[in-house]
VEXKOL-686926 format. One record per atom (N, C-alpha, C): z, x, y; residue in three letters. Coordinates in steps of 0.001 Angstrom, whole numbers, plus 524288, in hexadecimal, padded with zeros to 5 digits. Example, Ala and Ser with C-alpha at 12.3 -4.5 7.8 and 13.67 -1.06 7.14 Angstrom:
BEGIN
81E78833867E9C6ALA
81E788300C7EE6CALA
81E78833907F31CALA
81BA8832327F736SER
81BE4835667FBDCSER
81EBE832648001ESER
//
This chain:
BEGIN
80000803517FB6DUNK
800008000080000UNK
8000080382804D8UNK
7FC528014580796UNK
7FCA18045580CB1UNK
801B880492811C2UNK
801C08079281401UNK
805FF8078B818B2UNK
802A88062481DE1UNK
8015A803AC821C7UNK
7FFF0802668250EUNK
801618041882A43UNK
807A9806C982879UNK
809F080AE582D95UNK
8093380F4082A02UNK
8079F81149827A3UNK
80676816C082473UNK
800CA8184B825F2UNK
8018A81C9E82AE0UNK
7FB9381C8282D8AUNK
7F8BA82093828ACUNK
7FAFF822CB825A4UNK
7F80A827898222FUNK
7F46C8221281F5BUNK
7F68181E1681E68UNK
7F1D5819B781A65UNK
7EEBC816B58202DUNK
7EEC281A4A8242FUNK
7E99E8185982874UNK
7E69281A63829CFUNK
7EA04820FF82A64UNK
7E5F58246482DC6UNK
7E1A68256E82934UNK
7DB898265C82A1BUNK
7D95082859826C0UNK
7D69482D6B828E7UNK
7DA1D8314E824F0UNK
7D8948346882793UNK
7D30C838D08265EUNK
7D01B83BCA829AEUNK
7CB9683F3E827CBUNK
7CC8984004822C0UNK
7C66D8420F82139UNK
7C5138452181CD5UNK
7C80B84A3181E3BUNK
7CA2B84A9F818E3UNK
7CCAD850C781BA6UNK
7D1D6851F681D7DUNK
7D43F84D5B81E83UNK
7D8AF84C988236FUNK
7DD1084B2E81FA0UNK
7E0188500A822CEUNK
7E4D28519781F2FUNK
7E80984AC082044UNK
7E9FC84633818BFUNK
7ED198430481BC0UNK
7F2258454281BDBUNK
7F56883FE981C83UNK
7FBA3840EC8201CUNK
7FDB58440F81AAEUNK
80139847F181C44UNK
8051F848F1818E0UNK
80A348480A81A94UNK
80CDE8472B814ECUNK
8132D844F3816AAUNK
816FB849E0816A2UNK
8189384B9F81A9CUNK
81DBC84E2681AD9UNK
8207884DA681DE2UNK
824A0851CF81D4EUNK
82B1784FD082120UNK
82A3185168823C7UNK
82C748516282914UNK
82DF08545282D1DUNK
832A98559B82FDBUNK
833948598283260UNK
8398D85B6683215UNK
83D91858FA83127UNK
83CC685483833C8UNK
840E2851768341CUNK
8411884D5A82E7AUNK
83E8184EE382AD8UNK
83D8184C3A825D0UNK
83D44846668250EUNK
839C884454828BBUNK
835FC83F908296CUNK
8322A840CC82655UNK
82F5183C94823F6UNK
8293583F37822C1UNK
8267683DEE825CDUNK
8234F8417282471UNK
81E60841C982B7FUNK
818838406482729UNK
8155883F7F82970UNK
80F8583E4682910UNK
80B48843E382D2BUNK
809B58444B82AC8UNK
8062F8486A82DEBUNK
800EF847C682D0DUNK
7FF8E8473E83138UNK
7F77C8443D83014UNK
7F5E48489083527UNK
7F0A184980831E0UNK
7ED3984DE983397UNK
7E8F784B6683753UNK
7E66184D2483A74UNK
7E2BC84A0583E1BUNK
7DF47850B083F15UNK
7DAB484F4D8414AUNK
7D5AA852C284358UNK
7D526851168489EUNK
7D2F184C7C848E8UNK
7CE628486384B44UNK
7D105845C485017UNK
7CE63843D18524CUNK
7D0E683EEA85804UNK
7D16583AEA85371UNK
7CCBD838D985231UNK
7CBEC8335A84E78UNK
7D1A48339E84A8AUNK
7D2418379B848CBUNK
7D63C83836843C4UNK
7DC378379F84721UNK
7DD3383B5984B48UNK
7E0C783A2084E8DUNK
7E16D832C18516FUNK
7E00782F6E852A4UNK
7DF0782B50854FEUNK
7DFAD8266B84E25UNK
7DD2B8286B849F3UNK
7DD46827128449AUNK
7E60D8275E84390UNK
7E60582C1A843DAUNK
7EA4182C7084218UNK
7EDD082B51846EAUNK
7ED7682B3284C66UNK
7F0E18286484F7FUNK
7F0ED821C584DB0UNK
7EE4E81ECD84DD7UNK
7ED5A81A3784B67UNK
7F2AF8196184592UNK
7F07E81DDC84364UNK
7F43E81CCB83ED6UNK
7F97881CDA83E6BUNK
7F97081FBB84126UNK
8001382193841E3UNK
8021681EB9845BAUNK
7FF3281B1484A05UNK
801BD8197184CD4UNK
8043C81447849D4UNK
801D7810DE84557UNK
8036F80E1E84266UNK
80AAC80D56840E7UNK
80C0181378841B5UNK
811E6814E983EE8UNK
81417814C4843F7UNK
81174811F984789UNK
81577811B484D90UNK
8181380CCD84E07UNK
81CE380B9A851E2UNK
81C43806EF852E1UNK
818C4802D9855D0UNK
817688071685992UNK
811008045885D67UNK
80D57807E785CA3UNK
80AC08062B85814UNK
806CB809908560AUNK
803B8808D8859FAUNK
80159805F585F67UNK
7FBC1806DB862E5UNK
7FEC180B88865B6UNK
802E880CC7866C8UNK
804B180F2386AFCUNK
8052E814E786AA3UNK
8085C8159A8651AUNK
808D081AF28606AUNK
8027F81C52860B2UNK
7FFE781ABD85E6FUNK
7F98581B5D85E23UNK
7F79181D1D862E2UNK
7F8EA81B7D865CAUNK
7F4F681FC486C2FUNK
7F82D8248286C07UNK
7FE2D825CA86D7DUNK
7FF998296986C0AUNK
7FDCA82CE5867F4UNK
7FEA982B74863C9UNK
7FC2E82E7285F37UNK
7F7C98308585FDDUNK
7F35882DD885FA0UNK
7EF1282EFC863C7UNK
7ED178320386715UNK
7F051832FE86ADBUNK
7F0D38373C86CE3UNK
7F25F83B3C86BD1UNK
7F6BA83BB5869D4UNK
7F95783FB5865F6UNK
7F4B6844B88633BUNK
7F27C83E5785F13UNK
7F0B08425985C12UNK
7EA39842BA85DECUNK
7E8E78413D86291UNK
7E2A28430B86348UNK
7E45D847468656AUNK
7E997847DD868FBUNK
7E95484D6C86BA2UNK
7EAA6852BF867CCUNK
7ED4E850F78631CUNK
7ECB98567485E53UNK
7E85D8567185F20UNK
7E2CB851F385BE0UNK
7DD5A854E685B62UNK
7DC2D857B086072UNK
7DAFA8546D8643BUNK
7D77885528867BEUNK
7D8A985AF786AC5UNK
7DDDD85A4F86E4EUNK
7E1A985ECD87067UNK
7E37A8632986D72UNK
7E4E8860CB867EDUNK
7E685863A486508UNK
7E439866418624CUNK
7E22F8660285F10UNK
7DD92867BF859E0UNK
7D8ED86A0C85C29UNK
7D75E8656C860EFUNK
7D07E867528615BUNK
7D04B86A12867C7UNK
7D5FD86CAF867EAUNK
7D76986ED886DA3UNK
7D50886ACD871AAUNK
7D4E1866698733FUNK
7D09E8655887963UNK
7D6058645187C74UNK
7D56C8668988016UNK
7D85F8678188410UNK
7D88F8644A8873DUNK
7DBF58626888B21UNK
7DC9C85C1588FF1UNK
7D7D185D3F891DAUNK
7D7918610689540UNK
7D3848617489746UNK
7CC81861BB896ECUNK
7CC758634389123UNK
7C838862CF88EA7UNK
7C7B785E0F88C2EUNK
7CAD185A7F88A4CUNK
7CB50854BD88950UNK
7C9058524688E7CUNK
7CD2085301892B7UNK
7CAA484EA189717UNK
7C4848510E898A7UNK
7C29E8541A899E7UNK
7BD56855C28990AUNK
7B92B8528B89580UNK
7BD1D853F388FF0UNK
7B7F08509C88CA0UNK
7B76884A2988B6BUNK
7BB7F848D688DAFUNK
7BE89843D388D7FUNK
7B985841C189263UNK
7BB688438C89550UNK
7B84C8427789B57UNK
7B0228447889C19UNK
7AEA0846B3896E0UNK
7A9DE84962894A7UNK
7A7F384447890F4UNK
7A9C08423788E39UNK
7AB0183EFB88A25UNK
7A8718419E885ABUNK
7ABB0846248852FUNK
7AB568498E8814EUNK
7ADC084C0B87E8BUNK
7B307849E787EF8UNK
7B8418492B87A78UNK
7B737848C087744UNK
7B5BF844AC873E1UNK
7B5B18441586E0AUNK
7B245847FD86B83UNK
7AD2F84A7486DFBUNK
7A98684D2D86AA4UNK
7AD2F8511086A6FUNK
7AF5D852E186F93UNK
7B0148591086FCDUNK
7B4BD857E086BBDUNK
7B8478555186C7CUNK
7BB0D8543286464UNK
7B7F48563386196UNK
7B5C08535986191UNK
7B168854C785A20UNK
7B0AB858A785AB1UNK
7AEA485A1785EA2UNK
7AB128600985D25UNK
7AF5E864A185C2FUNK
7B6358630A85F2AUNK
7B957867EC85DD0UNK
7BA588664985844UNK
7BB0B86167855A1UNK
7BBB98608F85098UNK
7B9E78636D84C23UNK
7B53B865BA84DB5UNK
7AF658684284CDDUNK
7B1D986E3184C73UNK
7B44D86F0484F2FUNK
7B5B7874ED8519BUNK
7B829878EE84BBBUNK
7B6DC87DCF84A6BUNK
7B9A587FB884836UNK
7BFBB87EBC84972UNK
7C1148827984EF3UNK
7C6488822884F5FUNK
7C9DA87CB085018UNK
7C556879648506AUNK
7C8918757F85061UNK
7C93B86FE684A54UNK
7C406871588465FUNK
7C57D86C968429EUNK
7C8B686C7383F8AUNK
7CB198708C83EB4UNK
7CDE886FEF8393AUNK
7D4D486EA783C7DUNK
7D5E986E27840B2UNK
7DAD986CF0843DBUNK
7DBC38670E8430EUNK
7E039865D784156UNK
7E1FA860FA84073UNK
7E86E860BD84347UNK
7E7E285BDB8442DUNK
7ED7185A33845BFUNK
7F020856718435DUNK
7F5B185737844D0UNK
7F8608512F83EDDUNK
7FD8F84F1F842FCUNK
7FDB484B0A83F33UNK
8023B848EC84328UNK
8058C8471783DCBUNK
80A668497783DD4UNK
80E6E8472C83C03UNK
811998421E83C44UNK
812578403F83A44UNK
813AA83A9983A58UNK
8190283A2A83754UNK
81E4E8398F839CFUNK
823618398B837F4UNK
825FB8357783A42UNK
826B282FBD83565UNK
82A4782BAB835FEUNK
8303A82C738359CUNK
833A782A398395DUNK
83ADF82BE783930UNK
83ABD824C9838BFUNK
8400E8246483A0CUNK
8414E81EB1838D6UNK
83E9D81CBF83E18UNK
8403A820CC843A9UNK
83FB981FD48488EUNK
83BBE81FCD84B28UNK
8388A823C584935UNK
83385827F484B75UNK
8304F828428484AUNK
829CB82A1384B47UNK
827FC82B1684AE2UNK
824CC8302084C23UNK
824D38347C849E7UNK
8225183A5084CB3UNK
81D7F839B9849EBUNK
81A1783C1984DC5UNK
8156383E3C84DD9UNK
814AD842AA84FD6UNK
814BE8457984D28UNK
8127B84C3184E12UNK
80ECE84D6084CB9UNK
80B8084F6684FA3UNK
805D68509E85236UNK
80500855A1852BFUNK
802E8857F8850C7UNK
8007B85E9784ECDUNK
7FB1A85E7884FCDUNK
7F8AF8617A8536DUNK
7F3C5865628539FUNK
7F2D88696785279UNK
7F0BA86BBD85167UNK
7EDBC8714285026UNK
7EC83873BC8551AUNK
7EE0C8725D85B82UNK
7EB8F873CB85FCDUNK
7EF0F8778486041UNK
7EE258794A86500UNK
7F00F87DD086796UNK
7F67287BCF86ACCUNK
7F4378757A86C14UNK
7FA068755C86E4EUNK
7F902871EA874B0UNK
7FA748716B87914UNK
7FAD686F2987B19UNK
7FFAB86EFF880BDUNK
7FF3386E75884CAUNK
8049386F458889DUNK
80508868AD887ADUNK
808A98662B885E9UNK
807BF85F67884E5UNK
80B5585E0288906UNK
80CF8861B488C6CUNK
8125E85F4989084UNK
8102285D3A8942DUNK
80C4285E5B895A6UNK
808E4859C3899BFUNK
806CD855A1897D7UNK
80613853FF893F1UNK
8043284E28891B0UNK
807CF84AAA8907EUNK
80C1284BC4890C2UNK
810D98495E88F5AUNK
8112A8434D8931CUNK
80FAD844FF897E1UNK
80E7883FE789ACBUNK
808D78410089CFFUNK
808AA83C1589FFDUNK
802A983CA48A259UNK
8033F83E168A670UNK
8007A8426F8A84CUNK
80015845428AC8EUNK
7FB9B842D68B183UNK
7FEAF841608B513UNK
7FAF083D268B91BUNK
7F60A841E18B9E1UNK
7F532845318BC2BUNK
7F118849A68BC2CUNK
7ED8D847EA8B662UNK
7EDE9846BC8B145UNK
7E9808484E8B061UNK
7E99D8408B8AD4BUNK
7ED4583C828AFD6UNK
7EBD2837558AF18UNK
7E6168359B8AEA0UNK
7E42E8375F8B17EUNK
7DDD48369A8B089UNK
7D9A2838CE8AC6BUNK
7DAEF83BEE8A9D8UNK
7D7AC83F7F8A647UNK
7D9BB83C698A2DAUNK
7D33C83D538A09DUNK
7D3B983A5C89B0BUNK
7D6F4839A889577UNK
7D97183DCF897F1UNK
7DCF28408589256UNK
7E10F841D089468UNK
7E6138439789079UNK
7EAF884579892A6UNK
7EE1D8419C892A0UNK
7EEBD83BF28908CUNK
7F367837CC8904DUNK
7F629836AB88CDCUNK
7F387838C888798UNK
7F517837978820FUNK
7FB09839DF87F69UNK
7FB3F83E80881D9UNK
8010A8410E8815CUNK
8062483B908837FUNK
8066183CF0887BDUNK
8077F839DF88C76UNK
8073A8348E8890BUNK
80369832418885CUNK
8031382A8A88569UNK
8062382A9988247UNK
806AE8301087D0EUNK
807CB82E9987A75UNK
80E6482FA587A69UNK
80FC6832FE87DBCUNK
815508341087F6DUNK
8191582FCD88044UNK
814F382C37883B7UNK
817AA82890889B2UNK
81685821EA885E3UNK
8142F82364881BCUNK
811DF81C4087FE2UNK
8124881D6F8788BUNK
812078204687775UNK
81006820A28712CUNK
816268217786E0EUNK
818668265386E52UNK
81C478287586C91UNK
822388298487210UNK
826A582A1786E44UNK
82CB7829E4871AAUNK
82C4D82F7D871C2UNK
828E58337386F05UNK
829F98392E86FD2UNK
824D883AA786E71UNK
824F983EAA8718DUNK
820B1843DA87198UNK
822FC84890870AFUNK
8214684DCD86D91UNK
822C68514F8701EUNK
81FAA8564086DE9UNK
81D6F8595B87084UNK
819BC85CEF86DC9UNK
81C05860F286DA0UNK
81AE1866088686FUNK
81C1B8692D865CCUNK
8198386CE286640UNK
81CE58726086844UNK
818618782C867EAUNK
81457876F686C21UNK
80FBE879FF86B07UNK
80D1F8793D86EB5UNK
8089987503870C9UNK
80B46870A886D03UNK
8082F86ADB86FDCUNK
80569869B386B26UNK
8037486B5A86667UNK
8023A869B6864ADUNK
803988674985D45UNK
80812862DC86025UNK
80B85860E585D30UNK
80ED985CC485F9CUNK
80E4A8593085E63UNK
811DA855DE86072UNK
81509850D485EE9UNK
817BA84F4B85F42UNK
81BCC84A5E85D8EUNK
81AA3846AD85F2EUNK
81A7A842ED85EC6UNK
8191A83D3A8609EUNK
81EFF8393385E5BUNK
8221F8378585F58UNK
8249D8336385E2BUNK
825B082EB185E7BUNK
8261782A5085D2FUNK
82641825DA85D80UNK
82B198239785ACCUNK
82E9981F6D85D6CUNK
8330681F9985A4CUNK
832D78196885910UNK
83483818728555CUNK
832138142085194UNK
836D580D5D851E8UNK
83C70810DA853F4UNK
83FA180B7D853C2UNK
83F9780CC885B8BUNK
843178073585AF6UNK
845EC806FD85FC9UNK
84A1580732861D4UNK
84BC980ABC85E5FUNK
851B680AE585DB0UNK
8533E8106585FDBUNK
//
């Protein structure tokens, strides 16, 4: 019988694509860990996981963001500034593919851990990038309100999850959501 909040019996994932494995994590919860490449696969597996929220539309843009910025920022290096460029080019999505394409960049994957408590929910978010200064995205910065890009940190801080907090040099991060109201 299927689980319907059990996103591993939703996401479907690539040919190729490592699925979830079950292990503990420090705190000896079991965690879920699902592998992603892609935008499509990232946006696939935000969807899924937002299911295990209590406001799954809301968890889901967060997530969302989360995990396009491992691929995109993370994995396939594009930088704010080279985003709003191609964003504003309307030449974002190719220039994706084509780093997808890239030696140094196809074989880089990112995963997000997935650890249920009675209370919480963590999501930890791993890239393969170089990393990131994430202390300016934390809110939205009126200076760059207008550019196409740059809100998703910030959305998902201020609307998605009760905690943020990034690890090392940015490319890693926590997402929390806390599940009672108590």
């Amino acid at each position: 019988m299927t689980d319907p909040h059990d996103p591993s019996q939703r996401f479907v994932p690539r040919q190729g694509m490592e699925m979830p494995l079950a292990k503990r994590n420090s705190g000896g919860a079991p965690s879920t860990v699902y592998s992603f490449k892609t935008p499509d696969e990232a946006r696939a597996l935000a969807s899924s996981l937002a299911q295990l929220c209590p406001d799954p539309e809301q968890s889901r843009i967060g997530l969302m963001e989360l995990l396009l910025n491992a691929v995109e920022h993370g994995n396939l290096g594009v930088s704010y500034a080279e985003k709003t460029e191609l964003v504003q080019q309307s030449a974002f999505h190719a220039e994706l593919e084509r780093r997808l394409r890239l030696p140094e960049y196809c074989d880089r994957t990112a995963t997000v851990s997935v650890t249920r408590t009675d209370d919480e929910i963590h999501f930890l978010i791993r890239d393969q990038g170089t990393g990131f200064d994430w202390s300016s995205y934390l809110e939205i910065d009126p200076v760059r309100v207008l550019d196409p890009n740059g809100r998703g940190i910030a959305w998902a801080k201020n609307v998605s999850f009760q905690h943020i907090e990034y690890h090392g040099i940015g490319n890693e991060v926590l997402a929390v959501i806390v599940t009672t109201s108590g």
